[in-house]
Backbone as numpy.savetxt, mean C-alpha at the origin, in Angstrom:
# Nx Ny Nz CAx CAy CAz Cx Cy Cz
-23.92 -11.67 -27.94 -23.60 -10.26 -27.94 -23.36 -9.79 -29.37
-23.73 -8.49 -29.57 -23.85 -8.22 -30.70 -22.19 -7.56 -30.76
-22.07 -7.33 -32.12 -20.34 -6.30 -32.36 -20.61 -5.06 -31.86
-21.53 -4.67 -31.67 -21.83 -3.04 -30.77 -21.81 -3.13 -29.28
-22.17 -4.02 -28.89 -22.32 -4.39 -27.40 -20.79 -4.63 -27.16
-19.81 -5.44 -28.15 -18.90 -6.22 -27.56 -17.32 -4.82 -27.51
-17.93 -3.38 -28.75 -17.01 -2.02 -29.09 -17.70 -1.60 -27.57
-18.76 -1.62 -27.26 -18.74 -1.42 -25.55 -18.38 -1.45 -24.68
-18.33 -2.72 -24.30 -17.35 -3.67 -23.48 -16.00 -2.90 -23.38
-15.43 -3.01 -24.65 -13.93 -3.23 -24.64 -13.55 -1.34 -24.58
-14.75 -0.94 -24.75 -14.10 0.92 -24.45 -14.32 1.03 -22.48
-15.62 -0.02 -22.09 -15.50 0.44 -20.77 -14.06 -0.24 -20.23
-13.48 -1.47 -20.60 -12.45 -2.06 -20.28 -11.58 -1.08 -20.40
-11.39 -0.51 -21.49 -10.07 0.16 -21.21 -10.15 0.99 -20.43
-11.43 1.61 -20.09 -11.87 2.98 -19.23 -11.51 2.85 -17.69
-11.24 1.61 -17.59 -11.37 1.17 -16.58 -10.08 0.91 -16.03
-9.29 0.21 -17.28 -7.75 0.16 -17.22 -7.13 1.57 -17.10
-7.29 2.16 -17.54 -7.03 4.02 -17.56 -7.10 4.35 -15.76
-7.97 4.52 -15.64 -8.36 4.36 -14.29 -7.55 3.81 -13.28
-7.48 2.45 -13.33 -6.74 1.63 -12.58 -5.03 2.23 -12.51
-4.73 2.32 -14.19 -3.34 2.66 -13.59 -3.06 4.34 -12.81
-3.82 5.01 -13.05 -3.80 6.00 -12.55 -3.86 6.06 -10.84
-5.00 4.96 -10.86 -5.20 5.18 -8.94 -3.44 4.23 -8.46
-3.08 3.34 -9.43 -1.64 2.49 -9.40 -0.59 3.50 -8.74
-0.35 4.90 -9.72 0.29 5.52 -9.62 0.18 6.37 -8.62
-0.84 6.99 -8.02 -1.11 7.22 -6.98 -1.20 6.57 -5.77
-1.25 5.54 -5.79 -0.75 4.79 -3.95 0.65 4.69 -4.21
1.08 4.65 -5.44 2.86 4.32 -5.68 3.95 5.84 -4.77
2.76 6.86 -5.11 3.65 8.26 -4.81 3.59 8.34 -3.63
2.00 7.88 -2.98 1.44 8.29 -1.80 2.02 7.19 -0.69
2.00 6.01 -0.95 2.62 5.16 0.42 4.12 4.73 -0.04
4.59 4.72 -1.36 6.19 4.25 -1.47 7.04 6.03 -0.91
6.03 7.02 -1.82 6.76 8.08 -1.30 8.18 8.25 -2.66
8.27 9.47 -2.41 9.07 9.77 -3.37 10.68 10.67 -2.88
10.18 11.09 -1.39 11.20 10.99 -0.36 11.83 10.42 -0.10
13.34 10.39 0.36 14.09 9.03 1.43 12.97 9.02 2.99
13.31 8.21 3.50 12.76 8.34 5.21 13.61 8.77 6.12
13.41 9.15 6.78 14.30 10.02 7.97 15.15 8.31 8.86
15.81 9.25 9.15 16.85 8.75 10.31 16.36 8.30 10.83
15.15 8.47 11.85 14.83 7.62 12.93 13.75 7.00 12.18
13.24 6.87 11.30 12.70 6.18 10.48 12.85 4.98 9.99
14.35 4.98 9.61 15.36 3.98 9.46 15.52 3.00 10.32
16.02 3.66 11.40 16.32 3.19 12.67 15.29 2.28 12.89
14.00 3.28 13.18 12.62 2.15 13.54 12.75 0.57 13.09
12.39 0.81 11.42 12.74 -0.53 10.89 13.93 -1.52 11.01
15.00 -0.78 10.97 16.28 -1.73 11.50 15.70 -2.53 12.87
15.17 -1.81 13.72 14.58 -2.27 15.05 13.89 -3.32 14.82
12.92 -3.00 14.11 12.12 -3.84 13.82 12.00 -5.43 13.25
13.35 -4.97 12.37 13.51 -6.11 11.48 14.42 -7.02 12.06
15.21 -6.25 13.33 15.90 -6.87 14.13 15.23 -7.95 15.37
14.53 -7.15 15.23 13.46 -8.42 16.67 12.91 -8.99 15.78
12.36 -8.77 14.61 11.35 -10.04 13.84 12.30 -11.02 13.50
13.64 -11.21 13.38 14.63 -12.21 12.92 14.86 -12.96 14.67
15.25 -11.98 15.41 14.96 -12.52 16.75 13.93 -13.43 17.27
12.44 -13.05 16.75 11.45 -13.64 17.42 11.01 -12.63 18.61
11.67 -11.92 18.93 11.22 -11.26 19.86 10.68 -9.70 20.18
9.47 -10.07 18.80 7.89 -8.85 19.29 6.97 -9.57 20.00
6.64 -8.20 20.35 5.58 -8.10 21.26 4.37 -7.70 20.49
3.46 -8.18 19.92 2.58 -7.51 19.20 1.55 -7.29 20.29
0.59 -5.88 20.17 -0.21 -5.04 20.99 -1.46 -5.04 20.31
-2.54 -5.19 20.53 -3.42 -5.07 20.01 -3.88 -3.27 19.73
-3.97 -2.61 18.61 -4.13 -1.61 18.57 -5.46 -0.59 19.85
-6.35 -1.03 19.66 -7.26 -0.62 20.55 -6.38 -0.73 22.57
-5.76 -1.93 22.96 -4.73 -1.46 23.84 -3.50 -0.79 23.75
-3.06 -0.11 22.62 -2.23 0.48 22.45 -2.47 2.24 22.64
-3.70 2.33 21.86 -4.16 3.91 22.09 -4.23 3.64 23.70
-4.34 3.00 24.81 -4.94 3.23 25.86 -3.78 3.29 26.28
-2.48 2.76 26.41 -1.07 3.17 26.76 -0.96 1.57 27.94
-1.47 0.51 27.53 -1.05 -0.36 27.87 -0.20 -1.15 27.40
């Protein structure tokens, strides 16, 4: 590789790093949320985290779940 090929490289690299942290910061706002969670929100997970220490879920397969089985 020549030194022109390699000032290439390293501008698409960063172009790319630029990029990356940006889409970073965006799933950070979009699924951590920048809200608290509601009450029953809370709750849910307490639930949740309460039977997973239990052992006792029931996991549903999604496709029987939309059907209300």
């Amino acid at each position: 590789m020549t030194e022109g090929d390699l000032k290439e490289v390293l501008k698409e690299v960063k172009l790319v790093r630029k990029k990356l942290e940006r889409l970073e910061g965006l799933v950070e706002e979009r699924l951590v949320g920048c809200e608290p969670p509601l009450a029953d929100e809370v709750e849910a997970v307490a639930e949740y985290e309460a039977a997973k220490k239990k052992k006792a879920l029931d996991l549903v397969p999604l496709k029987d779940a939309a059907k209300g089985t």
